[in-house]
C-alpha positions as CSV (number, residue, x, y, z in Angstrom):
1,X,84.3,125.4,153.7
2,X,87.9,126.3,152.6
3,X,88.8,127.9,149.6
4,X,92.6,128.1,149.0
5,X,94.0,130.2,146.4
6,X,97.9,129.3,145.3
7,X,100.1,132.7,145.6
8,X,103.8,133.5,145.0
9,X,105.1,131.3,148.2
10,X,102.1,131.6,150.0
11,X,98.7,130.3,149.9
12,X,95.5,132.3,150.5
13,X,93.3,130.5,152.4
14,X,89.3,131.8,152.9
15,X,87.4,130.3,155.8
16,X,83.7,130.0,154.8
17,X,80.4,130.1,156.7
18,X,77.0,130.6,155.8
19,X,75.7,134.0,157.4
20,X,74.1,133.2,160.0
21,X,74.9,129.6,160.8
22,X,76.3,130.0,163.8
23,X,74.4,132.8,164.6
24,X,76.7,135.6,166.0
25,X,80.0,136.9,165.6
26,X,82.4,134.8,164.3
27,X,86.1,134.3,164.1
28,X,88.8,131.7,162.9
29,X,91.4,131.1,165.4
30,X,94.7,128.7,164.8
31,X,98.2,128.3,165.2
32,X,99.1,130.9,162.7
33,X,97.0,133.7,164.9
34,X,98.7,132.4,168.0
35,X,94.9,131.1,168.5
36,X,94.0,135.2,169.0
37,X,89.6,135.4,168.1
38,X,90.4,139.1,167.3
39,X,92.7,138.5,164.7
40,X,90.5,137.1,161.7
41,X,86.9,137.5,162.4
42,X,84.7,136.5,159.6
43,X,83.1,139.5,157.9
44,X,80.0,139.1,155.5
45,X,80.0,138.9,151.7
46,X,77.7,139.7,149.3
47,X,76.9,135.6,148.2
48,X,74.9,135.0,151.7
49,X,78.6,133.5,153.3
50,X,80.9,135.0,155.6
51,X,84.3,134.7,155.6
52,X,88.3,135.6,156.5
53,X,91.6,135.3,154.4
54,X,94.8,134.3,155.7
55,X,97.5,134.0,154.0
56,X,100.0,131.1,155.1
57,X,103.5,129.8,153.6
58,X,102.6,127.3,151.2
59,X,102.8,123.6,151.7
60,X,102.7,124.4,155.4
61,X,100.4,122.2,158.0
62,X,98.0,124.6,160.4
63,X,95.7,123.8,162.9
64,X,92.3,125.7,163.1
65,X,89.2,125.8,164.8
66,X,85.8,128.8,164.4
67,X,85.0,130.2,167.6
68,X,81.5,131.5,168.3
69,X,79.2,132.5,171.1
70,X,76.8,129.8,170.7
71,X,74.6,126.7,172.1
72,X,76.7,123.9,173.1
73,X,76.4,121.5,169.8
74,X,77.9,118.2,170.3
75,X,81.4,118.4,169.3
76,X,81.8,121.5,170.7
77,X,84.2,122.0,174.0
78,X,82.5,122.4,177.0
79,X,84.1,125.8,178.0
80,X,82.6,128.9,178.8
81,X,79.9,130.3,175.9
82,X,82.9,132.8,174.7
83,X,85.9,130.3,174.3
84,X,83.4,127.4,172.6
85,X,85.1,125.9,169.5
86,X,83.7,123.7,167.4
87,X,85.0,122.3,164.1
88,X,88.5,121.7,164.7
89,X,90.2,120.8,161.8
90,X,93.8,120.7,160.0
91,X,95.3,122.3,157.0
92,X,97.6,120.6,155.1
């Protein structure tokens, strides 16, 4: 889940996953991290979710995907276990 937030030229964008679905660590990598898994792992909040902020220059178009070391889901590319993605999607 996204949750975007308007802000003065920018737009604070919150990448949201339950807890612990995927298990493990988490992290959301995309163009605007130069695709970097250490940059904006996903930390836990109090509501049972997990999630990172970014803040991106609004009306801007980003590319994302979460990284985890998980099972191969379908969907998921077939590299090895610490560069699986899964979930790709666009911001707009």
């Amino acid at each position: 889940m996204l949750e975007r937030k308007p802000l003065k030229g920018k737009t604070q964008v919150t990448f949201v996953l339950p807890e612990n679905s995927p298990e493990g660590p988490v992290s959301v990598v995309g163009d605007f991290n130069h695709w970097n898994p250490a940059a904006h792992p996903l930390e836990p909040r109090g509501d049972g979710t997990r999630a990172a902020n970014v803040s991106l220059s609004a009306n801007s178009s980003h590319s994302f995907r979460y990284l985890w070391p998980a099972t191969l889901r379908p969907g998921c590319s077939r590299k090895p276990r610490h560069l699986r993605t899964c979930r790709s999607e666009a911001l707009t």
